[in-house]
PDB file of N, CA, C and O in Angstrom, chain B, residues numbered from 101:
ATOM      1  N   UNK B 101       0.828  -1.190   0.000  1.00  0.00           N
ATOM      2  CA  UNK B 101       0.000   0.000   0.000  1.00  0.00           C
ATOM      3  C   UNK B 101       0.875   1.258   0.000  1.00  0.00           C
ATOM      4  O   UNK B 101       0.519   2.161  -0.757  1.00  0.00           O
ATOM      5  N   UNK B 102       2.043   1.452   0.794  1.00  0.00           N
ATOM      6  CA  UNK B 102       2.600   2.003   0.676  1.00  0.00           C
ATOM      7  C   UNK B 102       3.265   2.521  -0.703  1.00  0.00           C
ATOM      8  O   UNK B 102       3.170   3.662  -1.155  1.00  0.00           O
ATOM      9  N   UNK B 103       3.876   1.561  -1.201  1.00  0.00           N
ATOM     10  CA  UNK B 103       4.518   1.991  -2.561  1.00  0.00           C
ATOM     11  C   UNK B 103       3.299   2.643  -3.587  1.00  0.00           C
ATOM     12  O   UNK B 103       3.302   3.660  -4.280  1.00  0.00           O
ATOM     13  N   UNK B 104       2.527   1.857  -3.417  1.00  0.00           N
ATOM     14  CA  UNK B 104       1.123   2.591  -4.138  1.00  0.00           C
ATOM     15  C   UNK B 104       0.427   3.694  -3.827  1.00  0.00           C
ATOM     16  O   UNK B 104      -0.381   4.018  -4.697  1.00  0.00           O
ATOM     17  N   UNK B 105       0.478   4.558  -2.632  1.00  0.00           N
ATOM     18  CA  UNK B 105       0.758   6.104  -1.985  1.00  0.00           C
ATOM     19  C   UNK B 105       1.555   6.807  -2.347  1.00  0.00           C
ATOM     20  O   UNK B 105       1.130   7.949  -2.519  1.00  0.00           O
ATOM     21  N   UNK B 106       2.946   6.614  -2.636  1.00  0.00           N
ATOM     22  CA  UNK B 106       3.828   7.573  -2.814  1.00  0.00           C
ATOM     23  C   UNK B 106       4.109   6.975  -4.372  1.00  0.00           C
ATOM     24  O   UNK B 106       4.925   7.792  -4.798  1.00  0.00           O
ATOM     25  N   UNK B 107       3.926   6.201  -5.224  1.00  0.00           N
ATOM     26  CA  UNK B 107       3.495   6.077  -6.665  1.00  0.00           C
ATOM     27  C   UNK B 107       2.542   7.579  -7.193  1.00  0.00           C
ATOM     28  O   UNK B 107       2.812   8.461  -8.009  1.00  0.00           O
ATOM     29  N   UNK B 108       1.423   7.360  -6.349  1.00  0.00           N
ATOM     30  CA  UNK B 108       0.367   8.616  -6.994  1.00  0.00           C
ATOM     31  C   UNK B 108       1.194   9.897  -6.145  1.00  0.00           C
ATOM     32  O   UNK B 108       1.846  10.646  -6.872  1.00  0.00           O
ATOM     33  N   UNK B 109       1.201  10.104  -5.096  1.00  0.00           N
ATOM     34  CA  UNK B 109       1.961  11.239  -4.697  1.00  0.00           C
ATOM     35  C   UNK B 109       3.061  11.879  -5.725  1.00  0.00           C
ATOM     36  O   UNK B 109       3.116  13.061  -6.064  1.00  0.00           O
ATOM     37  N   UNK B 110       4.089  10.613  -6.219  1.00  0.00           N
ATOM     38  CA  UNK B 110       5.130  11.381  -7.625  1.00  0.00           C
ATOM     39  C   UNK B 110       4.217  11.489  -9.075  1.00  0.00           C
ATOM     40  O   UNK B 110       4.831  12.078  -9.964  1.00  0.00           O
ATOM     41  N   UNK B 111       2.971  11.056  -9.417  1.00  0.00           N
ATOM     42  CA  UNK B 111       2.666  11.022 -10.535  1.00  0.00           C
ATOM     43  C   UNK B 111       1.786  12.463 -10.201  1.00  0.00           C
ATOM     44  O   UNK B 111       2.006  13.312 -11.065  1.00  0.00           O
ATOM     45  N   UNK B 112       1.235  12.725  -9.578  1.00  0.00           N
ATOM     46  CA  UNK B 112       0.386  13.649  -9.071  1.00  0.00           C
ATOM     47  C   UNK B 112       0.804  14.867  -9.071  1.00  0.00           C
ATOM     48  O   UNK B 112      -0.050  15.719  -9.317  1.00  0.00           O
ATOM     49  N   UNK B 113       2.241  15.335  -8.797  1.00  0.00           N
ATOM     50  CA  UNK B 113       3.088  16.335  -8.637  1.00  0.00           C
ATOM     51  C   UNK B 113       3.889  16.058  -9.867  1.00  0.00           C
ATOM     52  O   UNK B 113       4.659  17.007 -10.007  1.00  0.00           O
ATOM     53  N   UNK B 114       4.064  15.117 -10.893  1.00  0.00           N
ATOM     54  CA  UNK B 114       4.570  15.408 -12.406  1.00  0.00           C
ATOM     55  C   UNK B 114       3.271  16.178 -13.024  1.00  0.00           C
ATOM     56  O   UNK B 114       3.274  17.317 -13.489  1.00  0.00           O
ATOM     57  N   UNK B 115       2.565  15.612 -12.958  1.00  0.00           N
ATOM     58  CA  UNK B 115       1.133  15.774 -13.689  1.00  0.00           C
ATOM     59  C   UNK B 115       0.260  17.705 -13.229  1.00  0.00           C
ATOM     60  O   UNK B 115      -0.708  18.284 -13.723  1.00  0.00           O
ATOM     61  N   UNK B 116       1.042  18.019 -12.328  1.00  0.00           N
ATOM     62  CA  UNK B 116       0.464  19.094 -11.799  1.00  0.00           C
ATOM     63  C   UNK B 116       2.050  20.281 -12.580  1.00  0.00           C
ATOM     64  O   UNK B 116       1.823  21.298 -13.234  1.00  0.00           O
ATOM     65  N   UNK B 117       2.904  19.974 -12.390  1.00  0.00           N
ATOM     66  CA  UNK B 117       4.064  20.323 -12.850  1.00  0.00           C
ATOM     67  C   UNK B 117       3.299  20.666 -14.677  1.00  0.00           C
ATOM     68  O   UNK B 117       3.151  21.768 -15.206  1.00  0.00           O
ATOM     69  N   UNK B 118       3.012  19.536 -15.149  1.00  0.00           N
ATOM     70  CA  UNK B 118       2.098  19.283 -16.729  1.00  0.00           C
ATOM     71  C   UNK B 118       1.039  20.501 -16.861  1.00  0.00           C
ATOM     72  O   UNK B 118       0.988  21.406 -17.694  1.00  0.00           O
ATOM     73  N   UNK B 119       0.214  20.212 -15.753  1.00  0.00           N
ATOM     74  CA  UNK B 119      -0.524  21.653 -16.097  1.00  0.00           C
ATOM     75  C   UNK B 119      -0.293  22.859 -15.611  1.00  0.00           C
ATOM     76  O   UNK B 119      -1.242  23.642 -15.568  1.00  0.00           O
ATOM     77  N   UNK B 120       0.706  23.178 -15.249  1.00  0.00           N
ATOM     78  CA  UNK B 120       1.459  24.594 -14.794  1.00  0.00           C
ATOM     79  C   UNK B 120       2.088  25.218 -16.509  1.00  0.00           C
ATOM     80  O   UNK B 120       2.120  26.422 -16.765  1.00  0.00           O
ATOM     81  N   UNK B 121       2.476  24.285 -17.374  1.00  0.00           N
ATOM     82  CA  UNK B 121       3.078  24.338 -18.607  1.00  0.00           C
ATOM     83  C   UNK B 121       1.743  24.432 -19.566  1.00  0.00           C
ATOM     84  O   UNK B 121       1.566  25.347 -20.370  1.00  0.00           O
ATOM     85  N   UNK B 122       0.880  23.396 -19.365  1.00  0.00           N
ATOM     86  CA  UNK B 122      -0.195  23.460 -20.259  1.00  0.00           C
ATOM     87  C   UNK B 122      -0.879  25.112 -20.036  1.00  0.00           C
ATOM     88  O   UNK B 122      -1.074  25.841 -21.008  1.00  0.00           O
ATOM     89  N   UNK B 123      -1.184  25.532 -18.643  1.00  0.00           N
ATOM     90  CA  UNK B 123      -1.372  26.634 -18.140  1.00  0.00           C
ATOM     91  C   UNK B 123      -0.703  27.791 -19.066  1.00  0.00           C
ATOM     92  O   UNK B 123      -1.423  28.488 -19.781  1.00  0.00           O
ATOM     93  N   UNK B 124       0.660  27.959 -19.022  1.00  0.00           N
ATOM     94  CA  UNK B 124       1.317  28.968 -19.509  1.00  0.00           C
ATOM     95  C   UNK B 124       1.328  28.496 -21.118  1.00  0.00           C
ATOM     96  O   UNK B 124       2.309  29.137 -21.495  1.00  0.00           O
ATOM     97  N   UNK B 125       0.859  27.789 -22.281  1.00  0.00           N
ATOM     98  CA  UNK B 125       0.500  27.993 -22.924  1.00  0.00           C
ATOM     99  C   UNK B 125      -0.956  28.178 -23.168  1.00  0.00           C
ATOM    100  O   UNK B 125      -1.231  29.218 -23.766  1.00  0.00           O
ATOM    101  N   UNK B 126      -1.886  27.459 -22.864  1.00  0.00           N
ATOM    102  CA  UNK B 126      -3.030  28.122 -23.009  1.00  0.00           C
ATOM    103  C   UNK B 126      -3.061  30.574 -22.698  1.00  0.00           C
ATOM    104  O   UNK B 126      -3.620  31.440 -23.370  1.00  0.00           O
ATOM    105  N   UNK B 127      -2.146  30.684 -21.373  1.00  0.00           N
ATOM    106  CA  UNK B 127      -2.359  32.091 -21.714  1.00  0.00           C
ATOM    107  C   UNK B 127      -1.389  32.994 -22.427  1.00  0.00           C
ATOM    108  O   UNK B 127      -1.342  34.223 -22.472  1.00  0.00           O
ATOM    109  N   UNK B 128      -0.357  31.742 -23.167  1.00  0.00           N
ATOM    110  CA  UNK B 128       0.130  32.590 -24.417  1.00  0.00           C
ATOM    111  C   UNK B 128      -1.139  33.057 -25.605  1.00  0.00           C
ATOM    112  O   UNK B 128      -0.971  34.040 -26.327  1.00  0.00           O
ATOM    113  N   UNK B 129      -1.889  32.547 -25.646  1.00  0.00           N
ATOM    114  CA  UNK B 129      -3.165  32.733 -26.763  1.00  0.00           C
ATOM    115  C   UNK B 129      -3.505  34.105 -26.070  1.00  0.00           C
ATOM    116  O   UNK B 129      -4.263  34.775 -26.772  1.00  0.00           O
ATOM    117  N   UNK B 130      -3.138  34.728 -24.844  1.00  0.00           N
ATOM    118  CA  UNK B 130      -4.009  36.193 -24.897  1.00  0.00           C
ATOM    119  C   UNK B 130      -3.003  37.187 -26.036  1.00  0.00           C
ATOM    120  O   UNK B 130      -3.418  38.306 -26.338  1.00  0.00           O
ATOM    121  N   UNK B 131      -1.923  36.767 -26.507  1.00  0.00           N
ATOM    122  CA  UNK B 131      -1.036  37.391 -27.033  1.00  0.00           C
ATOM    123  C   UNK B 131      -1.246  37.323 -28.703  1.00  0.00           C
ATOM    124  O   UNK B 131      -0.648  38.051 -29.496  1.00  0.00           O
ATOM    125  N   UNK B 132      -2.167  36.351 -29.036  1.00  0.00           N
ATOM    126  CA  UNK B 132      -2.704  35.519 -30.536  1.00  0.00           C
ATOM    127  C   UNK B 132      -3.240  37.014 -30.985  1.00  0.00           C
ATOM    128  O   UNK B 132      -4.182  37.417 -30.302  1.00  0.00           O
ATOM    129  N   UNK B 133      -2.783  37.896 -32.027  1.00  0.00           N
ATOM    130  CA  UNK B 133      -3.317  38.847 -32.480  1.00  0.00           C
ATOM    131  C   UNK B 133      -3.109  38.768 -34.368  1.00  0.00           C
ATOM    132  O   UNK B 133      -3.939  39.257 -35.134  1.00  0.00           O
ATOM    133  N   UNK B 134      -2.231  38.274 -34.685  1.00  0.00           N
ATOM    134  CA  UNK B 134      -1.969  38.286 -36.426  1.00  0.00           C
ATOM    135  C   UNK B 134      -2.841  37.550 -37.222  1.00  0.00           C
ATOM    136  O   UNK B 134      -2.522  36.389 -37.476  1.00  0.00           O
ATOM    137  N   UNK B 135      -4.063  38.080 -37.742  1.00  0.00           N
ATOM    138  CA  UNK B 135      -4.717  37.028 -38.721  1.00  0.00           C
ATOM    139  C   UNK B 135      -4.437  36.134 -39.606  1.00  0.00           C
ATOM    140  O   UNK B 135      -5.111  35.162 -39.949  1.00  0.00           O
ATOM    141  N   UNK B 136      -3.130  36.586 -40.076  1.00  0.00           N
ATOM    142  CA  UNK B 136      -2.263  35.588 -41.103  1.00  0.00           C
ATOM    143  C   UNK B 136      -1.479  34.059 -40.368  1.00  0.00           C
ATOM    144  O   UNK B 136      -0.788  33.188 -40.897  1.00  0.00           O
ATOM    145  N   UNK B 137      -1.936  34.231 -39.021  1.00  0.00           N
ATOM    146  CA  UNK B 137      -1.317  33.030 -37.938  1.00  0.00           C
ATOM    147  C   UNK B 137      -2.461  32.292 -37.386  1.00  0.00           C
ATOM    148  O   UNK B 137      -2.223  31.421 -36.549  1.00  0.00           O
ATOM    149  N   UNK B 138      -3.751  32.541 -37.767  1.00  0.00           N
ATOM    150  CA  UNK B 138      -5.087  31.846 -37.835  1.00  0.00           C
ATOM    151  C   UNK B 138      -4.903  30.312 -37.788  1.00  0.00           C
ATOM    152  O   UNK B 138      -5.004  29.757 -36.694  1.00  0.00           O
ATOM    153  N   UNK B 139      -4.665  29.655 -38.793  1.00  0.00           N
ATOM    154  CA  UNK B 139      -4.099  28.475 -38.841  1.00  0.00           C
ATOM    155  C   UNK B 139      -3.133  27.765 -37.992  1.00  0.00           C
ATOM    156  O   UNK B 139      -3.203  26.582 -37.660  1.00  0.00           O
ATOM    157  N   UNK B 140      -2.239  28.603 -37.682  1.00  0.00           N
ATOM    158  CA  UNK B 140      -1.101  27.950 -36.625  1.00  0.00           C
ATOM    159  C   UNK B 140      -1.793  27.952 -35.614  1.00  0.00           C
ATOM    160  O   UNK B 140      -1.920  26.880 -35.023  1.00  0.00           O
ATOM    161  N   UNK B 141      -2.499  29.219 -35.064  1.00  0.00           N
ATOM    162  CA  UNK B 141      -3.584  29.119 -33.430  1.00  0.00           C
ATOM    163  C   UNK B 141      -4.288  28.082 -33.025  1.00  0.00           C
ATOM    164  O   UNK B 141      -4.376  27.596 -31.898  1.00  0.00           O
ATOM    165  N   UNK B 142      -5.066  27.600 -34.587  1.00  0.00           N
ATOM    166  CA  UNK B 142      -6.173  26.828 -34.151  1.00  0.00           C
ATOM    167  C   UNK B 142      -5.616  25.242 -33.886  1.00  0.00           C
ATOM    168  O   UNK B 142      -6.069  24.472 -33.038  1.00  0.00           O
ATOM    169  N   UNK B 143      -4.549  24.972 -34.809  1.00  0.00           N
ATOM    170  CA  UNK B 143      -3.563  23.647 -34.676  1.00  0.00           C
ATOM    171  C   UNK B 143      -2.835  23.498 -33.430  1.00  0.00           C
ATOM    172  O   UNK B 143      -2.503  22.354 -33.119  1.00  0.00           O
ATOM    173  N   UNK B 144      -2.510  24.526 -32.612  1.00  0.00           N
ATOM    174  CA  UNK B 144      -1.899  24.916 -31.282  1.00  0.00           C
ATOM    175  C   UNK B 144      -2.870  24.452 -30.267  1.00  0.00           C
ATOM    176  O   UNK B 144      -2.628  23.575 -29.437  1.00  0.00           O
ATOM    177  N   UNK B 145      -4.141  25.186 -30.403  1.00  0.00           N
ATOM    178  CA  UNK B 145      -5.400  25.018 -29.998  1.00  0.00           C
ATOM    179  C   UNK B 145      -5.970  23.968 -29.685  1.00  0.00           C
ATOM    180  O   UNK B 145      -6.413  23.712 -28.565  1.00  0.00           O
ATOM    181  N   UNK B 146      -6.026  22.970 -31.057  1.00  0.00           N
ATOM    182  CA  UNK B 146      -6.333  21.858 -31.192  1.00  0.00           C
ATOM    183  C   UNK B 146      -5.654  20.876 -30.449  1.00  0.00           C
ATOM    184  O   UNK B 146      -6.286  20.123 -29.708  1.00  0.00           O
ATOM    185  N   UNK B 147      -4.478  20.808 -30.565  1.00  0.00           N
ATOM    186  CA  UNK B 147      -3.041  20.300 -29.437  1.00  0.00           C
ATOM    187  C   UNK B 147      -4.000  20.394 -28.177  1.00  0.00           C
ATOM    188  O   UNK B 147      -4.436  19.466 -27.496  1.00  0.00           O
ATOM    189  N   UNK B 148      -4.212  21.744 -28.047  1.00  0.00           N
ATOM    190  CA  UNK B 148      -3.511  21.926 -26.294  1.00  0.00           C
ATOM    191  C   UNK B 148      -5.444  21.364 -25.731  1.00  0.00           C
ATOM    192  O   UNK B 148      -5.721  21.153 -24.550  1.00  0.00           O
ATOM    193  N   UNK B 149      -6.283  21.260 -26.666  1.00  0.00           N
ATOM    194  CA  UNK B 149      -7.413  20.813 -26.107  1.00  0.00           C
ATOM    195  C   UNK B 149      -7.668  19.232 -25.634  1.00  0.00           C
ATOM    196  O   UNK B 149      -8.390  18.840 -24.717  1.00  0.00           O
ATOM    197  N   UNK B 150      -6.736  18.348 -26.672  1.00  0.00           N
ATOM    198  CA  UNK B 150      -6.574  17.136 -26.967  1.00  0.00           C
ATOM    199  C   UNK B 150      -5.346  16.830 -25.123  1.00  0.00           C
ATOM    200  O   UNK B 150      -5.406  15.821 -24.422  1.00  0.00           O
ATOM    201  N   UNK B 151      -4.922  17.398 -25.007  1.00  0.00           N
ATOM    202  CA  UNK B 151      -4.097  17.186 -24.020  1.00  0.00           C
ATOM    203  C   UNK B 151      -4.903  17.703 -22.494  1.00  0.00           C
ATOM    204  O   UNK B 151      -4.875  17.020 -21.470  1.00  0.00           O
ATOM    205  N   UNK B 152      -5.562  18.968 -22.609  1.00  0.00           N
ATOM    206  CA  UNK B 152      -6.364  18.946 -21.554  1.00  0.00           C
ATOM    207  C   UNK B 152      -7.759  17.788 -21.077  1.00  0.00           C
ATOM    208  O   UNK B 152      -8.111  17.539 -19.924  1.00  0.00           O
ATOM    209  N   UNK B 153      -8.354  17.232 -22.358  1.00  0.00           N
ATOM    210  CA  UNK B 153      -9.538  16.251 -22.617  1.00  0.00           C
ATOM    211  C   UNK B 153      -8.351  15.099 -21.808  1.00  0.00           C
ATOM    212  O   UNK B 153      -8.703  14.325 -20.918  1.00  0.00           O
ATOM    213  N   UNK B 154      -7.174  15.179 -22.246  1.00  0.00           N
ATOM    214  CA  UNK B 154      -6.358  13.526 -21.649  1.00  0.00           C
ATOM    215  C   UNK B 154      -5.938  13.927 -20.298  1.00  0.00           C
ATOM    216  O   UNK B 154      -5.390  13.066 -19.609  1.00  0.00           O
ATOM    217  N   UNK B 155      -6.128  15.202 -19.778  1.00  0.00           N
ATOM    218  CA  UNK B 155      -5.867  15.429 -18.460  1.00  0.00           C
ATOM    219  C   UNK B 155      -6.962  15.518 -17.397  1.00  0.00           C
ATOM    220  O   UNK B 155      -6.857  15.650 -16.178  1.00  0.00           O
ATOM    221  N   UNK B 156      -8.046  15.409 -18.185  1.00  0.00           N
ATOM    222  CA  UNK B 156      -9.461  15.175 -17.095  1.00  0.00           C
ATOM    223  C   UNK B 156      -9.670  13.663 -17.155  1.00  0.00           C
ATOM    224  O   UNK B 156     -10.480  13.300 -16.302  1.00  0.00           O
ATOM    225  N   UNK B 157      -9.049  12.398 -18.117  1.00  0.00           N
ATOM    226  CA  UNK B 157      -9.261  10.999 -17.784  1.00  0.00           C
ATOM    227  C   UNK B 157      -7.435  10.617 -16.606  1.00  0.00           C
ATOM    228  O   UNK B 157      -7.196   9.532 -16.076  1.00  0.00           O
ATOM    229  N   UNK B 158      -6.866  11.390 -16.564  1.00  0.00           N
ATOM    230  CA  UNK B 158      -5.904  11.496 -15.780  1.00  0.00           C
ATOM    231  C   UNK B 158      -6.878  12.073 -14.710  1.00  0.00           C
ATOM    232  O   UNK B 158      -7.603  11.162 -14.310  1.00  0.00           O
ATOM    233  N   UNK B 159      -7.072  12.904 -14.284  1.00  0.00           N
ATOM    234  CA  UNK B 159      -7.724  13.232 -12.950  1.00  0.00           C
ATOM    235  C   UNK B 159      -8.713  12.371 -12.548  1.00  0.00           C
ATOM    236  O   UNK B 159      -8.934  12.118 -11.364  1.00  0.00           O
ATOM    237  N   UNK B 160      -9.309  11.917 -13.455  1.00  0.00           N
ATOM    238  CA  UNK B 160     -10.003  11.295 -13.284  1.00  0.00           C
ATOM    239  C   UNK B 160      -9.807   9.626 -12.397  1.00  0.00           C
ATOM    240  O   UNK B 160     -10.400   9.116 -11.446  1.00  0.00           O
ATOM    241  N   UNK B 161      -8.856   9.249 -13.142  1.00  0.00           N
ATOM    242  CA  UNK B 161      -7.887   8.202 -12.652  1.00  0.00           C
ATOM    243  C   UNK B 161      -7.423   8.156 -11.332  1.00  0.00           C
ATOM    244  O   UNK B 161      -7.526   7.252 -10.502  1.00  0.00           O
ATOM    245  N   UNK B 162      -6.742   9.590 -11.233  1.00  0.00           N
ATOM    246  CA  UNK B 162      -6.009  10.290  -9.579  1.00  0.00           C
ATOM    247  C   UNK B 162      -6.827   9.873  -8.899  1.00  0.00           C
ATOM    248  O   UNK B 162      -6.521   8.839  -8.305  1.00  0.00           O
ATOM    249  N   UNK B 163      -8.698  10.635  -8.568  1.00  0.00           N
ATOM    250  CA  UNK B 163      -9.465  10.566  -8.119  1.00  0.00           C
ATOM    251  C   UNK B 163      -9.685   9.081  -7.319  1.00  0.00           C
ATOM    252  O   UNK B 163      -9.675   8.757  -6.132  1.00  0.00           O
ATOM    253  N   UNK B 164      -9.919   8.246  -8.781  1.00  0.00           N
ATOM    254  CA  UNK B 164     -10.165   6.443  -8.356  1.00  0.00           C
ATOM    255  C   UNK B 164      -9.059   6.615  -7.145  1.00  0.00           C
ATOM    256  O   UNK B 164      -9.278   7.258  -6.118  1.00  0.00           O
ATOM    257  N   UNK B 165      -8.157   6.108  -7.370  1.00  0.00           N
ATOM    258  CA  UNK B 165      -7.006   5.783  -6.627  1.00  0.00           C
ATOM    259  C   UNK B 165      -7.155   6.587  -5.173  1.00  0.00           C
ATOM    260  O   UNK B 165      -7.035   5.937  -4.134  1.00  0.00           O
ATOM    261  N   UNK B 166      -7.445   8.153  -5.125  1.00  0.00           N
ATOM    262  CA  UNK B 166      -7.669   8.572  -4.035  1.00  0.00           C
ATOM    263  C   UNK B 166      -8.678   7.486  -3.351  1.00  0.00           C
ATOM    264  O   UNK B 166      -8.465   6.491  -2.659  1.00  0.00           O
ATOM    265  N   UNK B 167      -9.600   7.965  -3.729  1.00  0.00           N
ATOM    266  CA  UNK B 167     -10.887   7.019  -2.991  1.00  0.00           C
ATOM    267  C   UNK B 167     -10.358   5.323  -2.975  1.00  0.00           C
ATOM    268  O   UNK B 167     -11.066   4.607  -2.266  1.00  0.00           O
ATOM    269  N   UNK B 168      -9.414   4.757  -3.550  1.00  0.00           N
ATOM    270  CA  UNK B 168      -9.424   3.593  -3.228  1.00  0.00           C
ATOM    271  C   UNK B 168      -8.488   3.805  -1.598  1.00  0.00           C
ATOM    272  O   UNK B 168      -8.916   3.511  -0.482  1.00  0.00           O
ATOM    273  N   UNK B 169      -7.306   4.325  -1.900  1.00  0.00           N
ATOM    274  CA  UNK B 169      -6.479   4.695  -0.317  1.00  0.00           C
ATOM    275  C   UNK B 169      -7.362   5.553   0.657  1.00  0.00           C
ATOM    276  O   UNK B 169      -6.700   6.158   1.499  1.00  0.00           O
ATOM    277  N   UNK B 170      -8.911   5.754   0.723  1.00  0.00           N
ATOM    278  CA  UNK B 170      -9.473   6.767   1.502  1.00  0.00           C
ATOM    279  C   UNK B 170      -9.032   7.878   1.567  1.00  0.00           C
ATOM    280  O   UNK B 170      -8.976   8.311   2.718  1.00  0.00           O
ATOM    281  N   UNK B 171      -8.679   8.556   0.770  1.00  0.00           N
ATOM    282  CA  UNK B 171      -7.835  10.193   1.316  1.00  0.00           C
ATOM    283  C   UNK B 171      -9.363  10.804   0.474  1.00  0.00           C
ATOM    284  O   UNK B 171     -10.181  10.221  -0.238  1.00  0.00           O
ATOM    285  N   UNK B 172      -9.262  12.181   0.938  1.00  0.00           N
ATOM    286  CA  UNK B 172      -9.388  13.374  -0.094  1.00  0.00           C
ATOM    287  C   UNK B 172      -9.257  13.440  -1.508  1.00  0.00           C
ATOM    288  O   UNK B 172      -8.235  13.045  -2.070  1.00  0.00           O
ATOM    289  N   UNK B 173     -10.484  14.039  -2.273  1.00  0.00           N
ATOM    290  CA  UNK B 173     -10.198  13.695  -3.740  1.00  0.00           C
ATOM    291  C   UNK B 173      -9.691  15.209  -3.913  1.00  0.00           C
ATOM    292  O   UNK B 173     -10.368  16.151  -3.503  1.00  0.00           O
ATOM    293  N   UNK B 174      -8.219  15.407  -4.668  1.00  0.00           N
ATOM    294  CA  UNK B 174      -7.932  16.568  -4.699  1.00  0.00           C
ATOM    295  C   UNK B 174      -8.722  17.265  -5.797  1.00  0.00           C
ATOM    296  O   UNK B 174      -9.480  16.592  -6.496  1.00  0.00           O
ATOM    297  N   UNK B 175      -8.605  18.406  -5.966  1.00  0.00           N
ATOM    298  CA  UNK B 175      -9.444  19.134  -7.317  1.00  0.00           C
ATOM    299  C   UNK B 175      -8.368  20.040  -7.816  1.00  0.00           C
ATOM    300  O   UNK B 175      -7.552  20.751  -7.231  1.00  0.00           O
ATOM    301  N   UNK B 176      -8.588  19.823  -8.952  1.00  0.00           N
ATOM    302  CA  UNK B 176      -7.629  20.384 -10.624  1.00  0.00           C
ATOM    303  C   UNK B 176      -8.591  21.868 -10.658  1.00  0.00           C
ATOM    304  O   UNK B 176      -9.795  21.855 -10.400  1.00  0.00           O
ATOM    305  N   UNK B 177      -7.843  23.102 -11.016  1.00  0.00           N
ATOM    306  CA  UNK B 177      -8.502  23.844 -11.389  1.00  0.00           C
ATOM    307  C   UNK B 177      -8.197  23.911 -13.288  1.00  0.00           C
ATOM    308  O   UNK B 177      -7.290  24.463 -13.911  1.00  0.00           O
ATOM    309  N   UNK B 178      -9.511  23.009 -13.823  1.00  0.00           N
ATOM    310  CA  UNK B 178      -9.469  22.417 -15.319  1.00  0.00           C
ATOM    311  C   UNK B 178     -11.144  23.180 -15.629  1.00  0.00           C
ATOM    312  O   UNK B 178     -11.690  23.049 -16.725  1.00  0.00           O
TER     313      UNK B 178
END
């Protein structure tokens, strides 16, 4: 049980590390102003949505595992 506590404890704190980065690109887009870069935004976009959608079946996952060790289900601000 143990190793399986501090397993999610290091995946939990990579994965939070993940959306601190996903974070700081999503608010590079307040900077998206050139219409001729339309195309590159939305492919960027498209990326970074596909990776947030795989980070709510990741939380999602976290969650299980919380509730299987009884702790607290932490919450993602997603």
């Amino acid at each position: 049980r143990q190793e399986g506590e501090e397993s999610l404890r290091s995946r939990r704190s990579r994965f939070n590390e993940e959306l601190e980065a996903l974070n700081a690109q999503v608010q590079s887009f307040r900077e998206c102003s050139e219409l001729e870069m339309v195309p590159r935004y939305f492919k960027k976009a498209s990326s970074l949505m596909e990776l947030l959608e795989a980070g709510v079946q990741t939380i999602e996952g976290f969650n299980k595992e919380e509730e299987a060790f009884e702790w607290e289900l932490t919450q993602y601000p997603l």
